[in-house]
C-alpha positions in Angstrom: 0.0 0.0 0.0 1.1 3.2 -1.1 0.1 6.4 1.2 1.1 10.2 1.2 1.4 11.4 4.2 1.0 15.1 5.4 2.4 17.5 8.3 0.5 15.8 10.8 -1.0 18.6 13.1 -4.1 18.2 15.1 -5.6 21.2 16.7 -3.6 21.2 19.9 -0.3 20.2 17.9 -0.5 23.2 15.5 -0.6 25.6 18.5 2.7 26.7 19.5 4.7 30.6 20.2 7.5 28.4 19.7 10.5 30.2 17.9 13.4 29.1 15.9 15.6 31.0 18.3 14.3 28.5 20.9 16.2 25.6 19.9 19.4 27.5 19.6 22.6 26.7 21.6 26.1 27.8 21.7 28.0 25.2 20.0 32.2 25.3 19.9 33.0 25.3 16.2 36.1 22.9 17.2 33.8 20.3 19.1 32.6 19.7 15.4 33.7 15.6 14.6 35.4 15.7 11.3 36.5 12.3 10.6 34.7 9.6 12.6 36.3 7.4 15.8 38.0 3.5 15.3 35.9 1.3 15.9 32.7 2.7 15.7 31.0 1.8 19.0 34.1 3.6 21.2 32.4 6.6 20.7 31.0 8.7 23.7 27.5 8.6 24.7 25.5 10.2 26.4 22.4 8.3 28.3 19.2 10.7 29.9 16.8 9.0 32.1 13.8 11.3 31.3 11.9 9.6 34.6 14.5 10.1 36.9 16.1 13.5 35.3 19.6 11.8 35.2 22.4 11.9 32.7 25.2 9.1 32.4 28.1 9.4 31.0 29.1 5.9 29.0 30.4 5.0 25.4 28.5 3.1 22.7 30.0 -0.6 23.5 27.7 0.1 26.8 24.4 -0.2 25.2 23.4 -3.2 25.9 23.4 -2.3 29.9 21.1 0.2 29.1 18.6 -2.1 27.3 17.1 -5.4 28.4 15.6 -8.4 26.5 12.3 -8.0 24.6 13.8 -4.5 23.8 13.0 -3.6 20.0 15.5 -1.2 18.3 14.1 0.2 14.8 17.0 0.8 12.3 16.9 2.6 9.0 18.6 0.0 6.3 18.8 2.7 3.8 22.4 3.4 1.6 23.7 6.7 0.9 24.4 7.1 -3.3 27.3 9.1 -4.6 24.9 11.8 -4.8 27.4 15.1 -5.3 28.0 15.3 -9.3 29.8 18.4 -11.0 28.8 19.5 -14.4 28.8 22.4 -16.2 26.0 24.8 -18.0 25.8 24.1 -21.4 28.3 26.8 -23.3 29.7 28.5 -19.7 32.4 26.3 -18.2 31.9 27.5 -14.7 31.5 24.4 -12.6 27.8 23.8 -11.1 27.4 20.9 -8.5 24.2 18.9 -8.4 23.0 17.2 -4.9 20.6 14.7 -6.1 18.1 14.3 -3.3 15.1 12.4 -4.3 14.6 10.1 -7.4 10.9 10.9 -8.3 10.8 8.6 -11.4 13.2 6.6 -14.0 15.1 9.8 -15.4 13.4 12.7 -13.0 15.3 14.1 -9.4 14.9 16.3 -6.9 18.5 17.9 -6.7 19.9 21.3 -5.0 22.3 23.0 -7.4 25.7 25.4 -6.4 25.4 28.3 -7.5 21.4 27.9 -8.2 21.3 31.0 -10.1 23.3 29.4 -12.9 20.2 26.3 -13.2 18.0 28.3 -14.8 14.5 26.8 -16.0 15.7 24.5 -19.5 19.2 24.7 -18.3 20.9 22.2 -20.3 24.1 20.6 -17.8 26.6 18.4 -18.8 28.3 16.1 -16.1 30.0 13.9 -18.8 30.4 12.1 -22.0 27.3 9.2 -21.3 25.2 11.5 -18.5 23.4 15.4 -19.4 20.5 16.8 -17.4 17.7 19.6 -18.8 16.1 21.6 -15.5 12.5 21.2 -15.6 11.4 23.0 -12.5 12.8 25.8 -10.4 12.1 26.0 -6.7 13.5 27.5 -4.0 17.2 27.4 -1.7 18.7 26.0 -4.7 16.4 23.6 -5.1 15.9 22.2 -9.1 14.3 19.0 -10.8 16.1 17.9 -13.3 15.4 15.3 -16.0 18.5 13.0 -16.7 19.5 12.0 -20.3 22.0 9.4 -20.0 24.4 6.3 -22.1 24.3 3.1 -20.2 23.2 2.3 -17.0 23.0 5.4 -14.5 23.5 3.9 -11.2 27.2 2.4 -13.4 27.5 6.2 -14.4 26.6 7.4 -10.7 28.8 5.8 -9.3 31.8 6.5 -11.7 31.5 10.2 -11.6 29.9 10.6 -7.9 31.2 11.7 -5.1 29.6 11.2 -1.6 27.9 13.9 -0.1 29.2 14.7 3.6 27.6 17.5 5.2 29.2 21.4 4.4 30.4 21.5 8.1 32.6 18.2 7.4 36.1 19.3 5.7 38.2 16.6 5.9 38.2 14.2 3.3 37.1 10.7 4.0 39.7 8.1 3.6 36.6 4.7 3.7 33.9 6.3 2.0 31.9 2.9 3.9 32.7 5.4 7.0 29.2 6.8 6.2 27.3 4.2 5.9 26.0 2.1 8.6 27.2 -1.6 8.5 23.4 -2.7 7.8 22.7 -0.2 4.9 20.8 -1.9 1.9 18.8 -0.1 -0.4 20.6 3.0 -2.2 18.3 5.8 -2.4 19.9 8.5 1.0 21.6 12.3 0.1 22.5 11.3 3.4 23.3 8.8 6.6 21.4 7.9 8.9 24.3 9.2 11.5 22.5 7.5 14.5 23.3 3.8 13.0 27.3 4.5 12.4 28.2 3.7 15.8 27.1 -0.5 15.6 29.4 -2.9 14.9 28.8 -6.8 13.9 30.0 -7.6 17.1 28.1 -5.4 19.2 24.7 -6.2 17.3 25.5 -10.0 18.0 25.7 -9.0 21.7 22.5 -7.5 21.5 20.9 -10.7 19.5 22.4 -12.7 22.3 20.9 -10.8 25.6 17.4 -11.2 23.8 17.1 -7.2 22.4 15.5 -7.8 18.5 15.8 -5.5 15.5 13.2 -4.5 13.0 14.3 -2.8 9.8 12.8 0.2 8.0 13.2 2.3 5.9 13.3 5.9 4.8 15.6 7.6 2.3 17.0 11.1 3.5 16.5 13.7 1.1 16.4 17.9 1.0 14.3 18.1 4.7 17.5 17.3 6.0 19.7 19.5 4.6 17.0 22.7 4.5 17.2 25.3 7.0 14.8 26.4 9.2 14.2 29.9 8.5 11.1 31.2 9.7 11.0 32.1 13.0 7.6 30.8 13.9 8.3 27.1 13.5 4.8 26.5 12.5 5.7 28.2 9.1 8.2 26.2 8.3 7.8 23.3 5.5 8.7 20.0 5.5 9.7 18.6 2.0 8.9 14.7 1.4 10.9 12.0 1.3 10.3 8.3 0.6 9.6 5.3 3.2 8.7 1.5 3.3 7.8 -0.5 6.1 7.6 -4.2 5.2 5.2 -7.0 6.7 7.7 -8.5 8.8 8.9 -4.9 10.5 5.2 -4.5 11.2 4.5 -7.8 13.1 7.8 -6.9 14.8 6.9 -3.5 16.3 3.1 -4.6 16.4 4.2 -7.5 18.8 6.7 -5.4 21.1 3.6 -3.3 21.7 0.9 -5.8 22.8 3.6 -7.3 24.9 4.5 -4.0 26.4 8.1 -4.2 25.5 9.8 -1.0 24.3 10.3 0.1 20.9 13.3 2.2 20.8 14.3 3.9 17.3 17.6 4.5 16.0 17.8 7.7 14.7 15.3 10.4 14.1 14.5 8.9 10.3 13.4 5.8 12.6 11.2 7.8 14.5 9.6 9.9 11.7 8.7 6.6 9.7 7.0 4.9 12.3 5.0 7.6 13.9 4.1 8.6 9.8 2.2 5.3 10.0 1.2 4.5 13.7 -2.3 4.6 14.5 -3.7 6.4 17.7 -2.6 3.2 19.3 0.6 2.8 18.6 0.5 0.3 16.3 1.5 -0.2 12.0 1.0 -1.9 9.4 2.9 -2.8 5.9 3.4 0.2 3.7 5.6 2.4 1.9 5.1 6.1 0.3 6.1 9.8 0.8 6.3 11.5 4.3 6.6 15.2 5.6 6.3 14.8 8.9 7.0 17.5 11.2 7.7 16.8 14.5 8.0 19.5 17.8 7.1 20.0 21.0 3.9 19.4 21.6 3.7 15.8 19.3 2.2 13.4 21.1 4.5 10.0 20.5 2.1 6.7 19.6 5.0 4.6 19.4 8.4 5.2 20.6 9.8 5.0 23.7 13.3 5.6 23.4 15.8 7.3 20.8 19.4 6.8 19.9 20.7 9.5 18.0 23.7 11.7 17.5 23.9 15.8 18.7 22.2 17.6 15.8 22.7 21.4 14.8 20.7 24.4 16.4 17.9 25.3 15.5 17.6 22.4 12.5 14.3 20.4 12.9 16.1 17.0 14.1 17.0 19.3 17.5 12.8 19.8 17.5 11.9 16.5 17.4 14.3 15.6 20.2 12.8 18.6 21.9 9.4 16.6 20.8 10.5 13.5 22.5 12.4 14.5 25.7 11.1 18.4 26.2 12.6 21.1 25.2 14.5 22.5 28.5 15.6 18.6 29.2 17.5 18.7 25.4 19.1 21.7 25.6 20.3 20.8 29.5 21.7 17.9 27.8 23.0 19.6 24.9 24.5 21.7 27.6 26.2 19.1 29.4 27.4 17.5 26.5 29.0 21.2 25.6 30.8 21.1 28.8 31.8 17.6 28.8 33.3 17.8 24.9 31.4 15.7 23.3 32.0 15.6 19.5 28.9 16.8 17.4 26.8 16.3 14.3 26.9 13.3 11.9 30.7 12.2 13.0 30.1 12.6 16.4 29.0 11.5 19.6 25.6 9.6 20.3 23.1 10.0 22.8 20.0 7.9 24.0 16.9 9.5 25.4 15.1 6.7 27.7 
């Protein structure tokens, strides 16, 4: 089944003096992460109790004293592409980069483009010999759909010519590009990772398999609502764009069966969350699906499914810091935040992790 999901905002949700200015904090530019830690689970992290108000201080290899058996973590199996390409404007030899984003059909994208002003509507763009582009749509922060004319197979091409696309705030270059993907990634379709997931290794997942914690898989591929700004300063004006999920039938029994057990169903990562509460019902629980959500989520949500998240420290003011906010309140987040400040925790998609209980 196939379902389009909207901003979902009752009449008590919607109303919020919330600003964008609320969610700010002072963040150290060198506390930053720019290349990630060896091996993936020593990384710091950061463990708040929301019941009891406490904050522990542990690395990732300790997860599994902070779970127990029955315990269902929901992980996000999708594979970031090579999506940075460079081309050029058809007779300027300037170079323009493309950020594909979003496949919406065989030869169609959502991409962002550097410097926009250069994709003008019909823009022809030439990335190489077998691969051209034509802009058929204009919209705004940079953001173009192009239609793809290509020579061969375009994933073969993608790949050849691609480059992968770490966030602006990232400047060192990545020696393992497999660095930014998570060791269970599957289906190629992300702009981006799901950071939350990079800190598991084989070994520590056994671990968990052994002590009786289970895994379901989902899926969403991360597209331009992560890497748009919130501008506005009423959040309330600000618009989620879409981006593609899939739950299967055996993720569904999964989650469905944690929940009439009354065994927590923790998410990994806040693309996790935003699939599963796109297609809980009041009661928490899901069922097999897959289609395009723009779920917005800030204080004042009212969770029907989760009830924990693992995720990494995420930039002021950006809408993952919201749904955080969402989750564990708004004062509690940026207390932590805070604390991780002091402490020196490394930030954003190389950096530290954190688990809201």
């Amino acid at each position: 089944m196939t379902d389009k999901i909207s901003n979902m905002q009752t009449d008590e949700y919607k109303n919020t003096n919330l600003t964008t200015h609320d969610f700010y904090y002072d963040l150290p530019e060198e506390l930053i992460a720019q290349t990630p830690v060896e091996p993936r689970d020593s990384s710091r992290f950061l463990v708040y109790d929301r019941a009891n108000d406490k904050i522990t201080h542990a690395h990732f290899y300790d997860l599994p004293s902070f779970l127990k058996k029955g315990d269902l973590l929901v992980i996000n199996n999708t594979r970031v592409i090579p999506a940075r390409i460079f081309g050029h404007v058809e007779n300027h030899e300037s170079v323009l980069e493309a950020l594909l984003l979003r496949r919406i059909d065989y030869t169609h994208w959502e991409t962002i483009m550097k410097p926009a002003r250069k994709a003008r509507l019909g823009s022809v763009i030439h990335f190489c010999d077998e691969l051209s582009a034509v802009v058929t749509d204009v919209g705004e922060y940079g953001a173009r759909t192009i239609e793809f004319k290509f020579d061969g197979v375009f994933e073969d091409i993608l790949d050849r010519i691609g480059n992968m696309p770490l966030p602006p705030y990232i400047k060192e270059r990545l020696e393992d590009k497999e660095r930014y993907q998570t060791i269970y990634s599957k289906i190629e379709g992300s702009a981006a990772a799901p950071t939350a997931g990079l800190h598991f290794t084989p070994e520590l997942m056994s671990k968990l398999n052994d002590m009786g914690v289970e895994f379901a898989t989902v899926l969403l591929h991360i597209g331009l609502g992560t890497f748009r700004p919130v501008k506005e300063e009423n959040i309330l004006d600000h618009k989620m764009h879409v981006e593609y999920y899939e739950i299967d039938e055996g993720a569904a029994n999964k989650i469905n069966c944690a929940i009439e057990e009354g065994r927590r169903v923790i998410c990994v990562g806040t693309t996790s969350v935003r699939t599963l509460e796109t297609v809980a019902d009041e009661n928490g629980f899901v069922r097999p699906q897959k289609g395009d959500t723009n779920i917005f989520i800030y204080p004042g949500y009212k969770f029907k499914c989760v009830k924990g998240l693992i995720t990494n420290f995420h930039l002021p003011e950006s809408t993952l810091i919201m749904l955080v906010s969402a989750f564990a309140g708004r004062e509690n987040t940026l207390k932590v935040y805070e604390e991780a400040v002091k402490e020196r925790y490394r930030f954003f998609s190389f950096g530290d992790s954190s688990f809201f209980l």
